[in-house]
N, C-alpha and C positions, 0 to 999 in steps of 0.2 A: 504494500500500500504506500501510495506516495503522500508525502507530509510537507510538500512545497519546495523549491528551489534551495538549497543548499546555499551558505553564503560561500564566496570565493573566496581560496584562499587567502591571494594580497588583500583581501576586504578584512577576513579575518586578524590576520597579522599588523594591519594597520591599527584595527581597532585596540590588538593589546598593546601597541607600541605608543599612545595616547594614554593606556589606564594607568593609573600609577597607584602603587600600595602606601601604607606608612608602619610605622612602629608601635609597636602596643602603645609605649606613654606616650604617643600622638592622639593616637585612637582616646587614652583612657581620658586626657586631659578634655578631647571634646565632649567626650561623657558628662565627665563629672561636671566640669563648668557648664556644662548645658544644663544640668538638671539642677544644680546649685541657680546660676540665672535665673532658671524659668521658674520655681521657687519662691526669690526674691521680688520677681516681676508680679506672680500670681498673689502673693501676700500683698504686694502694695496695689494691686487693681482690687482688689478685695477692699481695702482701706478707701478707697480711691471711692468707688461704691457707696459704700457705707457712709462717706461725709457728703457726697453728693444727696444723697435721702436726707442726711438728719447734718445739717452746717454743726448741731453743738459737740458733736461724737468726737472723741477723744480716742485715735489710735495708741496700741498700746505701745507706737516707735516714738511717741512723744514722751520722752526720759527727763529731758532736761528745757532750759529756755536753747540752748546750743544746739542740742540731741533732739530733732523733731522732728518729722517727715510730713506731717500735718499741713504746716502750711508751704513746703515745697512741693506737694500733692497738688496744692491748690493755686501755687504761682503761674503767671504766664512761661515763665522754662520748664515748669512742669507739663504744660504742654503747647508743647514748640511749632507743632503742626497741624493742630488744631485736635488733634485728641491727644486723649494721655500718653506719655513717653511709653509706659509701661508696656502698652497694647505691642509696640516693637519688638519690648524684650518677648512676650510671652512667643512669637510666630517665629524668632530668629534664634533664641535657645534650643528650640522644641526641635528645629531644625538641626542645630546643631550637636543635641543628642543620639537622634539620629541616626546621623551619618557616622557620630563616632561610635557608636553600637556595633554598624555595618562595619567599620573598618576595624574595629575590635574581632567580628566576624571571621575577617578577611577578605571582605571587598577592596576592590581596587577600583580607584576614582577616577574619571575621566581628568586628566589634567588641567582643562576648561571649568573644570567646578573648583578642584583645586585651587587655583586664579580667584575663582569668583567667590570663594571663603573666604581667599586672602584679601581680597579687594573691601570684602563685607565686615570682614574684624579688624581692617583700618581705620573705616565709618565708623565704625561701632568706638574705635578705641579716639579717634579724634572729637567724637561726638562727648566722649564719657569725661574727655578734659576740657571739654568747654561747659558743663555739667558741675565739674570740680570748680572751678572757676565762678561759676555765678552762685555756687552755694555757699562758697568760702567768701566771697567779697561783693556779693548782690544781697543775696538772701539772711547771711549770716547765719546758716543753720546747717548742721549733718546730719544726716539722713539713715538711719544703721542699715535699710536694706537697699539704699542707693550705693551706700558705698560697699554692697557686697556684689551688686553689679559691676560699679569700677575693677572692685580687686579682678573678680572672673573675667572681665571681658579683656586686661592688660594680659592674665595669663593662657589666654584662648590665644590673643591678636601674635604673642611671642610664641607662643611653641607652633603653631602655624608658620611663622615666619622660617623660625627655625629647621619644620620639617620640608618647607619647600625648597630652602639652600641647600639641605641636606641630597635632595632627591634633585635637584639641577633645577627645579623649574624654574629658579629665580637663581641668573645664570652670578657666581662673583668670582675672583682671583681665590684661587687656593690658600694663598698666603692669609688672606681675610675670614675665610671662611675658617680655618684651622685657630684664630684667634676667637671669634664666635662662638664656634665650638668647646674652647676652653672658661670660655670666662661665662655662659651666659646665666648660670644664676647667678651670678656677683651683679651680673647688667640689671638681671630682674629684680633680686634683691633691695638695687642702689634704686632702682626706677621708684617701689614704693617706699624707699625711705625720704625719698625727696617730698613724694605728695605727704606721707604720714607727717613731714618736717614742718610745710604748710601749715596743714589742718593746726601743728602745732603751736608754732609761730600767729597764726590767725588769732586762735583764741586764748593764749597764752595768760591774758586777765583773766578770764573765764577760771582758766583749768589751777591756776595761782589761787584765787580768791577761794578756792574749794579744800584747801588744804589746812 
């Protein structure tokens, strides 16, 4: 019994010479921080909800006068394109767990999606510093499950980065890359002690008068 035209083989060969694989902690990292993300996204749409019904409700991320997500729920950054930020996180984590499931599996990715992860956790991670920006020196408030977005989405947008120098698609000098490869939790590391230094520096009256 015939079961349709057979692909060819340069069709075949071509197709696998486009998929490309990754490594477990590629795979696990989009895991986790996808489901860590979508998590954080899904609890702050929850909140999000809840003070849209009733304006006096009181989230229970509202800790402190500093510590608050209440009224950054409710600012114009909170929502920047005319719905809430969060709606992003929830479609673009879910996504992200996903695929790091599948490659935990051992799927192999078209190279093109690939790209288009890397392309999507640059947004995400340039989006999430302008984010840090308007909460530290607009809004004057920290957010606990905004900033567990930030942490995820810096260590999504790096080991992404990481695993595509690895795998060639983001072509550099050997010489660079073998330094990359050595240092890069020191890089990530340093990355968030500078924002943690911020936040610190920011509210330093704040965090002084409590002592």
């Amino acid at each position: 019994m015939s079961h349709g035209p057979a692909l060819a083989p340069d069709a075949t060969s071509a197709r696998r010479a486009h998929a490309v694989g990754a490594s477990r902690r590629t795979g696990m990292v989009m895991l986790l921080t996808g489901i860590v993300g979508w998590l954080a996204s899904f609890a702050l749409t929850v909140d999000d909800w809840r003070l849209l019904r009733d304006p006096s409700y009181q989230p229970p991320c509202n800790l402190s006068p500093v510590v608050s997500c209440g009224s950054v729920m409710s600012s114009p950054e909170g929502h920047l394109f005319g719905f809430p930020n969060m709606l992003l996180g929830l479609g673009a984590f879910a996504a992200v767990a996903a695929l790091g499931a599948a490659v935990l599996c051992g799927a192999l990715l078209h190279r093109r999606l690939w790209l288009a992860l890397d392309a999507g956790a640059l947004a995400g991670v340039v989006f999430v510093h302008w984010l840090i920006g308007q909460s530290l020196y607009e809004l004057g408030k920290i957010c606990p499950y905004c900033a567990v977005v930030w942490t995820v989405t810096i260590a999504l947008f790096w080991f992404l980065v990481l695993h595509s120098l690895d795998s060639g698609l983001i072509p550099v000098p050997r010489g660079a890359l073998a330094v990359v490869r050595d240092t890069h939790w020191m890089l990530l590391v340093a990355w968030y002690g500078v924002i943690a230094l911020l936040v610190l520096t920011r509210f330093w009256s704040y965090w002084s008068s409590r002592g």
